[in-house]
Residue frames relative to the residue before (quaternion, step in Angstrom):
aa qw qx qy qz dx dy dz
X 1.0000 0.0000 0.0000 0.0000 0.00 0.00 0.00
X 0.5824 -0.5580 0.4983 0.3180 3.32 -1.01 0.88
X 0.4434 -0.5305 0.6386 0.3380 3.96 -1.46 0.95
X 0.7003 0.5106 -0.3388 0.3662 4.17 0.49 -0.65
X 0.3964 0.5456 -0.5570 0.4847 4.23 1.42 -0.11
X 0.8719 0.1542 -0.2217 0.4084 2.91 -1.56 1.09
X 0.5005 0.6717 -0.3782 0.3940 4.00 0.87 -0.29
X 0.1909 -0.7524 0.6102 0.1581 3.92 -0.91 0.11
X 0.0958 0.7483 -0.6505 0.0880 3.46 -0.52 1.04
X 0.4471 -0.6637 0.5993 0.0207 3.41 -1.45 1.29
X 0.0917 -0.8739 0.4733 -0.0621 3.23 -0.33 1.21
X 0.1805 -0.8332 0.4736 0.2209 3.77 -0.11 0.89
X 0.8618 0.2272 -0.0522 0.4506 3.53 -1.13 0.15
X 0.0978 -0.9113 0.3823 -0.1179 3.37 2.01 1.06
X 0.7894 0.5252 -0.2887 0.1327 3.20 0.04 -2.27
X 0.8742 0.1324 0.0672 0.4623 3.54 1.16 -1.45
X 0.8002 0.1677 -0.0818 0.5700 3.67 -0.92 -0.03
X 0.8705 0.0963 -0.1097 0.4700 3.22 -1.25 0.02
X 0.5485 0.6279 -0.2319 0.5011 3.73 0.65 -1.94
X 0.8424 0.3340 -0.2619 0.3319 3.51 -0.28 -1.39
X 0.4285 0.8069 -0.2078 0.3494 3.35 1.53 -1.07
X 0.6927 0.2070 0.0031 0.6909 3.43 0.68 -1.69
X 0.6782 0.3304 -0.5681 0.3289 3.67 -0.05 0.77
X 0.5854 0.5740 -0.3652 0.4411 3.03 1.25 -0.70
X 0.4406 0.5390 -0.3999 0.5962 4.05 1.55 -0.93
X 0.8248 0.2710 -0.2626 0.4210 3.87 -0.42 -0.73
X 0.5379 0.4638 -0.5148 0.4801 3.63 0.55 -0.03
X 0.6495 0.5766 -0.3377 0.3628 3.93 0.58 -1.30
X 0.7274 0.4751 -0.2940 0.3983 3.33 1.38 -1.07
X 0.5205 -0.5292 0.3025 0.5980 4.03 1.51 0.10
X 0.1550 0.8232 -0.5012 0.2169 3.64 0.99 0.31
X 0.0497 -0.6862 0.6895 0.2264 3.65 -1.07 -0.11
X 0.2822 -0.8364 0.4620 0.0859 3.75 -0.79 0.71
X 0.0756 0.7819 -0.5986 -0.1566 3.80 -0.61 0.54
X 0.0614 -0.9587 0.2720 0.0561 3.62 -1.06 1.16
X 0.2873 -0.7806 0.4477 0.3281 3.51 -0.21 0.45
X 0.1504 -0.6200 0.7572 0.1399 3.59 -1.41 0.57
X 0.1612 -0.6014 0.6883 0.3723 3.75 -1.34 -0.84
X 0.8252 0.0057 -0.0283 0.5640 4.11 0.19 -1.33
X 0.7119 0.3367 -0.5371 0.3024 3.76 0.52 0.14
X 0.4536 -0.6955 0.5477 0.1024 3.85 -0.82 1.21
X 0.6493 0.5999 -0.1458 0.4441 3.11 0.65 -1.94
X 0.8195 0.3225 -0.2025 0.4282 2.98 0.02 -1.54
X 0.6602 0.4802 -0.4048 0.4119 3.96 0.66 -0.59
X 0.8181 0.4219 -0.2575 0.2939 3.12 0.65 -0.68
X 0.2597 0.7120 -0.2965 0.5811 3.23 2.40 0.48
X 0.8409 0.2902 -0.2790 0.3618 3.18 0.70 -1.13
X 0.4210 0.7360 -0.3669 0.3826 3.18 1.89 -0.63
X 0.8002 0.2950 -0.2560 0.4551 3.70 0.98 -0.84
X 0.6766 0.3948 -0.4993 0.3702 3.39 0.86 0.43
X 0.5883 0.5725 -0.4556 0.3445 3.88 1.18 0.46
X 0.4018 0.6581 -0.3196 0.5507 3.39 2.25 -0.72
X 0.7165 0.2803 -0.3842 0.5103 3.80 0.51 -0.92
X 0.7687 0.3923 -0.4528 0.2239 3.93 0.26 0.32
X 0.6646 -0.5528 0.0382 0.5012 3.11 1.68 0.67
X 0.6120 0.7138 -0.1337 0.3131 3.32 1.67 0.13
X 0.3724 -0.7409 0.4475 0.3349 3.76 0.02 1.00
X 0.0378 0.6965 -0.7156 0.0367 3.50 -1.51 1.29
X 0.1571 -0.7599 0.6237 0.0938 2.95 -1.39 0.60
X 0.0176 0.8220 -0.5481 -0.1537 3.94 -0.35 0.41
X 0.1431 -0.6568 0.7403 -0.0079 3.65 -1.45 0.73
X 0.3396 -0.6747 0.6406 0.1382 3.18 -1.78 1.36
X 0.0852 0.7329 -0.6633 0.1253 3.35 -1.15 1.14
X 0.2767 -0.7122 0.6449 -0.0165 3.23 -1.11 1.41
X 0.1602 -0.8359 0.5169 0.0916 3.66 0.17 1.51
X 0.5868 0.6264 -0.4618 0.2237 3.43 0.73 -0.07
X 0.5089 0.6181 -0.2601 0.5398 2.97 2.27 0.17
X 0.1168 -0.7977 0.5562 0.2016 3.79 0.18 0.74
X 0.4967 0.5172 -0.4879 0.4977 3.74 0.72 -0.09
X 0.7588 0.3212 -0.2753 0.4953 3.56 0.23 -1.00
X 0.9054 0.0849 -0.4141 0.0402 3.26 0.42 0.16
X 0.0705 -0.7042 0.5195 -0.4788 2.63 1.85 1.54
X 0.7701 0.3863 -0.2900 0.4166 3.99 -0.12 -1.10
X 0.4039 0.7436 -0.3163 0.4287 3.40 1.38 -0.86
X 0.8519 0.4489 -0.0507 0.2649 2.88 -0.38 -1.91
X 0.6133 0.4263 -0.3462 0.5677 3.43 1.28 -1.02
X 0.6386 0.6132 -0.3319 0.3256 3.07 0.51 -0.73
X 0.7598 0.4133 -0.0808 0.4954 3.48 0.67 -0.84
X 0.8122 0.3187 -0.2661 0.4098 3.30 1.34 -0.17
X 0.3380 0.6567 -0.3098 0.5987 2.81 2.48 0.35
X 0.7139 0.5407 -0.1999 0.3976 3.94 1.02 -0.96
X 0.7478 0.3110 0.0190 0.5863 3.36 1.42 -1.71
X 0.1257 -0.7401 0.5599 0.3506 3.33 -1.12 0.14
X 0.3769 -0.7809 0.4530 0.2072 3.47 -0.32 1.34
X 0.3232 -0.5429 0.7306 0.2588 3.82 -1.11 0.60
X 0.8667 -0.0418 0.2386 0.4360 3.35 -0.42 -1.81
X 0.4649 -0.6385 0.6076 0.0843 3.56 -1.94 0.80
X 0.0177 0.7516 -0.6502 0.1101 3.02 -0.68 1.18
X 0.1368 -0.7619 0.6331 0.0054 3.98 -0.15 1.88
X 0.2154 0.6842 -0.6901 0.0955 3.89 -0.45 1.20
X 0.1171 0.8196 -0.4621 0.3178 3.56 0.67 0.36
X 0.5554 0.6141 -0.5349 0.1684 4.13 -0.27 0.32
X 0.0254 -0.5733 0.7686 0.2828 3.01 -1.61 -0.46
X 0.2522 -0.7584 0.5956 -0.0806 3.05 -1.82 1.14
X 0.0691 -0.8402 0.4980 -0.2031 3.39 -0.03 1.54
X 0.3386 -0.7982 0.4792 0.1359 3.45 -0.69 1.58
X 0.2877 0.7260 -0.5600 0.2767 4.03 0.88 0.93
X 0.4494 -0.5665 0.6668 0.1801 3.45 -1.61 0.77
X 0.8832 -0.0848 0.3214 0.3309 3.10 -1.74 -1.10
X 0.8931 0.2537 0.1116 0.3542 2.70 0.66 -2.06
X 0.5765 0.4353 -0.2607 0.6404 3.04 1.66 0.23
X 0.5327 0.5291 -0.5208 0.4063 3.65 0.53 -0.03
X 0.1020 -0.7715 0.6012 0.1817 3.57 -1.25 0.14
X 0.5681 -0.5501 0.2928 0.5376 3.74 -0.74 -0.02
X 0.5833 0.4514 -0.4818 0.4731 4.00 0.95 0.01
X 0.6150 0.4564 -0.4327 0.4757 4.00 0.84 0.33
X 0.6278 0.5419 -0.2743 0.4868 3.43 0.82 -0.91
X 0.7074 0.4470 -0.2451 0.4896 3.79 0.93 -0.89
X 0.9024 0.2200 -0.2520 0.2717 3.35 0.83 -0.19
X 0.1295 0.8210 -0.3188 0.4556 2.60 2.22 1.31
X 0.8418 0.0221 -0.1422 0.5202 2.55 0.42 -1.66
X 0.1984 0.6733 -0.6257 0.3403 4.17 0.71 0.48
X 0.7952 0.3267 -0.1251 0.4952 3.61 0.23 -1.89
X 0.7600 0.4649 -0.3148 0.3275 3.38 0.05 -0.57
X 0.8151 0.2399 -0.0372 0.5260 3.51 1.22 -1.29
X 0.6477 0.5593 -0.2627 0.4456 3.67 0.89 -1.45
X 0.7777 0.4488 -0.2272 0.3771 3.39 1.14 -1.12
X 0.4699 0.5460 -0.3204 0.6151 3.71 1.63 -0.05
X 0.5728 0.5470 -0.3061 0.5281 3.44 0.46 -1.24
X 0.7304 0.2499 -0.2863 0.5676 4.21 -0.12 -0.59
X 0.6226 0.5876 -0.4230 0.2967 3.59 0.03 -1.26
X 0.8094 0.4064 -0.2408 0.3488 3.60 1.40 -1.60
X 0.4136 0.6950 -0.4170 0.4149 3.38 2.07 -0.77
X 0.8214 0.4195 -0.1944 0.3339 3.46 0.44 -1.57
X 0.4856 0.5800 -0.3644 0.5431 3.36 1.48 -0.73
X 0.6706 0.4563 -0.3173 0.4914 3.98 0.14 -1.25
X 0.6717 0.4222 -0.3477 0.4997 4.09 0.30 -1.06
X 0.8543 0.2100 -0.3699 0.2987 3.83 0.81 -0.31
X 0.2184 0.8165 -0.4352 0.3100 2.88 0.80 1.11
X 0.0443 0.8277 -0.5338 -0.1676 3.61 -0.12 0.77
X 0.8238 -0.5350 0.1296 0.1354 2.94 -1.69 1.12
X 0.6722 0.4562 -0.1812 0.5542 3.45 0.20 0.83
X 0.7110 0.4520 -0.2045 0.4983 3.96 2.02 -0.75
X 0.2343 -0.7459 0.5683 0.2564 3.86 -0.77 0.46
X 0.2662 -0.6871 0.6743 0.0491 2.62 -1.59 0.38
X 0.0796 0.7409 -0.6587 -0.1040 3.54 -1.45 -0.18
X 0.2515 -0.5855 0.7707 0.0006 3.43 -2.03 0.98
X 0.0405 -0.7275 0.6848 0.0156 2.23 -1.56 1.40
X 0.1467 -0.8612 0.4502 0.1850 3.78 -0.56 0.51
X 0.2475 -0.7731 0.5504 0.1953 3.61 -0.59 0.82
X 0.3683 -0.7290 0.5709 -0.0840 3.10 -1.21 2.22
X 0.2808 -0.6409 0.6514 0.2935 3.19 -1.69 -0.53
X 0.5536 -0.6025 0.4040 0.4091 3.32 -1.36 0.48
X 0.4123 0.6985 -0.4108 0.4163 3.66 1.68 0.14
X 0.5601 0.6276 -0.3823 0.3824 3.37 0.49 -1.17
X 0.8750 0.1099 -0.1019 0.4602 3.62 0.58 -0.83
X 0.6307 0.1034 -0.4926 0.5906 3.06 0.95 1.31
X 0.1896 -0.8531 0.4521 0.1788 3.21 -0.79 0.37
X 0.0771 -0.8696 0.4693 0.1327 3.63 -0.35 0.05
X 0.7819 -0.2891 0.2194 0.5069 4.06 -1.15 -0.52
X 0.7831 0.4619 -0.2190 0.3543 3.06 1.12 -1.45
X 0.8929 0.1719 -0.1759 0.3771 3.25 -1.72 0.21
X 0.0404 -0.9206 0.3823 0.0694 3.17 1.62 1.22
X 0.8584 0.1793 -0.3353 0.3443 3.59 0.18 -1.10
X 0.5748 0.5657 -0.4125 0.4236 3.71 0.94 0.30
X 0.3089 0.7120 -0.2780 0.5660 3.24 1.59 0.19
X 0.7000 0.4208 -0.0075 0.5769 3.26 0.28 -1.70
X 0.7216 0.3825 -0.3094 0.4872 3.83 -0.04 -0.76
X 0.6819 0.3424 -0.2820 0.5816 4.04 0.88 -0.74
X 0.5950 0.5496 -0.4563 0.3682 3.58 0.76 0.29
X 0.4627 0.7518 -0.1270 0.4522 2.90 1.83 -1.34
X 0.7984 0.3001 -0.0707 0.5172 3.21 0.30 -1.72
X 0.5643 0.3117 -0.5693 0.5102 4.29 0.74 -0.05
X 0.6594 0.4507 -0.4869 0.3535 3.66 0.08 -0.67
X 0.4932 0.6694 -0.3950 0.3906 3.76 0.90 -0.42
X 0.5274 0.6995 -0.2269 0.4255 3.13 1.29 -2.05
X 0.8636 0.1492 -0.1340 0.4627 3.30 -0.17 -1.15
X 0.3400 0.7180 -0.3863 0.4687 3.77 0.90 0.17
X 0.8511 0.1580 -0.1008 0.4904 3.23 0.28 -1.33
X 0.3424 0.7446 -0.4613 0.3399 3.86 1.46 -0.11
X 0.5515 0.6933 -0.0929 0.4546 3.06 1.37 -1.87
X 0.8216 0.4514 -0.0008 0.3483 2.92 0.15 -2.01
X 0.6044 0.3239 -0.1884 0.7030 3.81 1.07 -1.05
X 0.5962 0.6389 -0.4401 0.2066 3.76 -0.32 -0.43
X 0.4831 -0.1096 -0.8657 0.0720 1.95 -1.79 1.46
X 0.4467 0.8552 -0.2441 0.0976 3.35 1.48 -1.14
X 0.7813 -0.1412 0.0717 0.6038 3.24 1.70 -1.08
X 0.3708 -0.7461 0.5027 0.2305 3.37 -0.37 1.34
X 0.1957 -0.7201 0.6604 0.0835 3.82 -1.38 0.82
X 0.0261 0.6264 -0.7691 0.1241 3.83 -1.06 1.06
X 0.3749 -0.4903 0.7827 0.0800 2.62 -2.62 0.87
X 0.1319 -0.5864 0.7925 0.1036 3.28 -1.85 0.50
X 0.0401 -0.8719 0.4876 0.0227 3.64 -0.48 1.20
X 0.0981 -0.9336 0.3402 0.0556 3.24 0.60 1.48
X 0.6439 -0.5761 0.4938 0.0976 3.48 -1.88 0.82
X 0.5893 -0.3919 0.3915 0.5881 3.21 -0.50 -1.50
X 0.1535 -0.8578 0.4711 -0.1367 2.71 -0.85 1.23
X 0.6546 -0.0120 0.0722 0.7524 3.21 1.39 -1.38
X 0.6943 -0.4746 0.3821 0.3830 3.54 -1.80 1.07
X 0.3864 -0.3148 0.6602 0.5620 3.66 -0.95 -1.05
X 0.2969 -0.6705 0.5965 0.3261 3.30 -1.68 0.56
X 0.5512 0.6299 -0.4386 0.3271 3.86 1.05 0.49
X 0.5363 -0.6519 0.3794 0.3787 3.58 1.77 0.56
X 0.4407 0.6270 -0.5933 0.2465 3.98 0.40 0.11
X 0.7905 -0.3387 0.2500 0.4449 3.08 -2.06 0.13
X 0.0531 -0.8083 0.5634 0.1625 3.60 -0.21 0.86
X 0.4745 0.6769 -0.3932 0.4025 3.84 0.82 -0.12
X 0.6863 0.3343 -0.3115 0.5659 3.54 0.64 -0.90
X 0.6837 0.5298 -0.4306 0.2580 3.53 0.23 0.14
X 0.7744 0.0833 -0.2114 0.5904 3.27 1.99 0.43
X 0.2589 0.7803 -0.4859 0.2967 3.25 0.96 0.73
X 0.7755 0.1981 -0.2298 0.5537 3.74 0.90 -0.30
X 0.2722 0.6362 -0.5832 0.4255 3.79 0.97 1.53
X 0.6898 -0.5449 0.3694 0.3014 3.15 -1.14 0.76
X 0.6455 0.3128 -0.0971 0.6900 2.99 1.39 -1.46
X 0.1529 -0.8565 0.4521 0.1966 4.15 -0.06 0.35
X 0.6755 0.6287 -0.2233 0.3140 3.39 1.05 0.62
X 0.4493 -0.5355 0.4003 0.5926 4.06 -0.36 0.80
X 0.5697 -0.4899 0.6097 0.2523 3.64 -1.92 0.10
X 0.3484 -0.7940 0.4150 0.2755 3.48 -0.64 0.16
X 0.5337 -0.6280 0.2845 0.4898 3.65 -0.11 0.46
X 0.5799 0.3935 -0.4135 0.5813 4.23 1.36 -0.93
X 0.5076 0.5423 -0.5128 0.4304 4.05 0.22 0.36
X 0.5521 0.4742 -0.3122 0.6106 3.97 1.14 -0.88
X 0.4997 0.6964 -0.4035 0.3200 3.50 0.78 -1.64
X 0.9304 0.1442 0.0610 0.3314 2.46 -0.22 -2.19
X 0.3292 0.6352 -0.4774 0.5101 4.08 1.15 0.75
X 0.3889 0.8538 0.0523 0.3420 3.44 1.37 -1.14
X 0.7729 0.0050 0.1348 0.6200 2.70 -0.22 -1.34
X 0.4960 0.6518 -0.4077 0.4037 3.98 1.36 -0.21
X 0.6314 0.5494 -0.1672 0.5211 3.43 1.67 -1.01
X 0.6345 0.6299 -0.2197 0.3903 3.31 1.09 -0.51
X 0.7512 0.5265 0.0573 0.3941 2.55 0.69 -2.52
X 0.8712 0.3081 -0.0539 0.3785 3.25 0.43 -2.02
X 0.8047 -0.1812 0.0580 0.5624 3.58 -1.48 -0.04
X 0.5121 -0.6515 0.5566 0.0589 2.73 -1.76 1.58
X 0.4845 0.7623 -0.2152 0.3714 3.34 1.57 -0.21
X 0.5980 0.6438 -0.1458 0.4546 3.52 2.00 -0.77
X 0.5712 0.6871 -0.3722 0.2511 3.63 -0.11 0.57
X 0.7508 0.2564 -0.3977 0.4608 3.00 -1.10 1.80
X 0.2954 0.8131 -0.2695 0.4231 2.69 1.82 1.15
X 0.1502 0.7530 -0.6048 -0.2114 3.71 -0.26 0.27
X 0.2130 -0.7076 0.6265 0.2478 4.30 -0.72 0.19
X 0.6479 -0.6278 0.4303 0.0317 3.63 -1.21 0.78
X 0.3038 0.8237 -0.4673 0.1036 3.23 0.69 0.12
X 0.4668 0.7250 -0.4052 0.3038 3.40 0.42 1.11
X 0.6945 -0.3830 0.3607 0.4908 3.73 1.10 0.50
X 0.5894 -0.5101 0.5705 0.2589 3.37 0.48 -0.97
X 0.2230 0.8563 -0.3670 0.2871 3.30 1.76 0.43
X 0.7443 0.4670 -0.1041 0.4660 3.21 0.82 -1.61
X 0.5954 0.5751 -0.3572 0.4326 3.52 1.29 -0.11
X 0.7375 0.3778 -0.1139 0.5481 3.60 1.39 -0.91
């Protein structure tokens, strides 16, 4: 039997892509799930009935992180309602701006969602811990974060934010709760249909990732040796080598 049957894990950005992926991976494992969406309704509450049909208790809640009040209001909330095992930050938004095109209402809600909103989730998640229970977070990077470059400047910056966080709080929460990164590659197409081939054809590994490859990295962070923390793992082809 999975160590995760019976466990509560809090998934951000839940409803779609990636998000839906690993809840649907942690529900399979006997998981119960509590999620956040912000604008997709439909879709969360889709998934809500396909983790109910696998015998698991879900709860979903709308939260717009670009609000740090709300999700500051969030958080108690939810960790006052649930007793959380584990933290799953998949939460982003991801915006192709440079330098010169970024303004300060792009740059703020970079790094609000991306960092500010992980940053509370773990304060509040760690404080509800009672004394004597572990926990673990896991936060879902890019293979940017640790290299940076011109592009996709202030989401860039926010996943830079949040691996240095990673190991910050590893430190910081420890032994009590172990903190990892997944720093991801390709993974999913664009959803605007471009040349998706060139966009890994010169990776070591030259191919998209598969979503049970996130799955299962995942649920490795979860699941396996309590011994792991302040870890981020690569999952990107080999991107970050070249």
């Amino acid at each position: 039997m999975s160590k995760l049957a019976g466990k509560t894990i809090l998934v951000t950005g839940a409803a779609v892509r990636i998000g839906r992926a690993l809840s649907i991976a942690v529900a399979k494992e006997g998981a119960n799930l509590v999620l956040q969406y912000n604008s997709s309704k439909a879709d969360a509450e889709t998934l809500q009935e396909e983790i109910t049909a696998l015998g698991q208790r879900v709860s979903i809640y709308q939260v717009d992180f670009s609000s740090p009040e709300e999700t500051l209001r969030f958080s108690k909330r939810v960790f006052s309602e649930h007793t959380v095992d584990g933290l799953v930050n998949n939460a982003s938004i991801f915006s192709d701006l440079g330098w010169y095109n970024t303004d300060i209402e792009d740059w703020n809600d970079h790094l609000a969602i991306n960092l500010t909103a992980p940053y509370i989730l773990s304060r509040e998640f760690a404080l509800s811990l009672n004394k004597g229970r572990m926990g673990r977070i896991v936060n879902l990077l890019d293979w940017r974060a640790l290299r940076p470059g011109p592009d996709h400047l202030p989401y860039t910056i926010s996943k830079s934010g949040l691996a240095a966080l990673t190991k910050s709080l590893a430190i910081s929460l420890a032994p009590a709760i172990t903190v990892n990164g997944i720093a991801l590659g390709a993974i999913l197409p664009p959803s605007d249909g471009g040349e998706i081939e060139d966009l890994v054809s010169d990776l070591p590994l030259p191919r998209w990732a598969d979503l049970e490859e996130v799955a299962d990295t995942l649920l490795f962070l979860l699941d396996g040796p309590s011994y792991v923390t302040g870890e981020i793992i690569h999952l990107d082809g080999g991107r970050h080598l070249i």
